[in-house]
N, C-alpha and C positions, 0 to 999 in steps of 0.2 A: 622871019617871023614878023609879021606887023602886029600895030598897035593893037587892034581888037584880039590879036590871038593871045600877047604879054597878056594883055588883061583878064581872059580868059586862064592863060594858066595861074597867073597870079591868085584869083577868085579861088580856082580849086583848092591852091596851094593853102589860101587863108582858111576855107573850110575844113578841109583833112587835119590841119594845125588844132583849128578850135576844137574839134570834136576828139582828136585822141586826148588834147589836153586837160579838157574836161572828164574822159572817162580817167584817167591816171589821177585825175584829182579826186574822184570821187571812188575810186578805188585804195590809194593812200597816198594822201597829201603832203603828207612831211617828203615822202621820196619823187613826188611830183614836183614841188615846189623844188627843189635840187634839180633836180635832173634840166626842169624846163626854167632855169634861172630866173624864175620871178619870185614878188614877195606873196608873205599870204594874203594881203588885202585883195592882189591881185586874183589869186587863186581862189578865194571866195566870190569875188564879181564872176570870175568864168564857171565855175559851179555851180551857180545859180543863173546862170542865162538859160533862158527857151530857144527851145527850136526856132523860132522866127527872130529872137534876135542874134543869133547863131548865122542865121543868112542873114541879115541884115549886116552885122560887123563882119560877117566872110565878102563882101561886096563893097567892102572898102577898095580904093586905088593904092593902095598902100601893102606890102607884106606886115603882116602883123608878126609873123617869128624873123627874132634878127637874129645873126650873127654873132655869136657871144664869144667867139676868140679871140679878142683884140692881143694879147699875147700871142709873138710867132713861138714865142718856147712849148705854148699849150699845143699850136696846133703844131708845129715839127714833133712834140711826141707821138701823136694819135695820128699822123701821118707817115713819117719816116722810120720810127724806131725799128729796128729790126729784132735785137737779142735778145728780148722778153717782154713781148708786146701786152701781154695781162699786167707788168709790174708798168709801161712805159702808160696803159692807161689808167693805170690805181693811182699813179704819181699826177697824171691830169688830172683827174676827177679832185686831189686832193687841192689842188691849184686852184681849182674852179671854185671851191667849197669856201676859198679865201679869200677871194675877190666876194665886192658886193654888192646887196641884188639894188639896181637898180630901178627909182620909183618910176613906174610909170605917172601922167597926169593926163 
């Protein structure tokens, strides 16, 4: 893959991000803002963006959705667990709900 094509997938990757997480927000917030680990200042700023600035911040060189399992315990459950994998992701989900959201600037 060369560079123009990273970038290219990247682009998609930031538009497909912005646009569910604005519908999940504007759909219901409180379970968006979990789910998609930001705060609500943040989830206000993407609620209220338009379409052009929507591509605009999707055409950043950057991924805008990160990685939010800095715990190997979070992702060895949601990965590996075998013997009750609805109880191995309630027990993530409750992990994640504990850690905090992180500001963006």
């Amino acid at each position: 893959m060369n560079k123009n094509d990273m970038m290219a997938e990247i682009r998609d990757a930031n538009l497909s991000y912005l646009m569910l997480a604005q519908q999940m927000i504007r759909s219901d917030k409180a379970t968006a803002i979990f789910r998609l680990g930001i705060s609500a200042e943040i989830a206000d700023l993407l609620e209220g963006l338009n379409n052009a600035q929507i591509l605009k911040l999707a055409t950043s060189n950057m991924m805008l959705a990160r990685f939010r399992f800095d715990d190997g315990a979070i992702l060895g459950m949601l990965t590996n667990y075998h013997k009750d994998r609805e109880l191995a992701h309630s027990h993530a989900a409750i992990l994640m709900a504990c850690q905090p959201v992180e500001d963006i600037a």
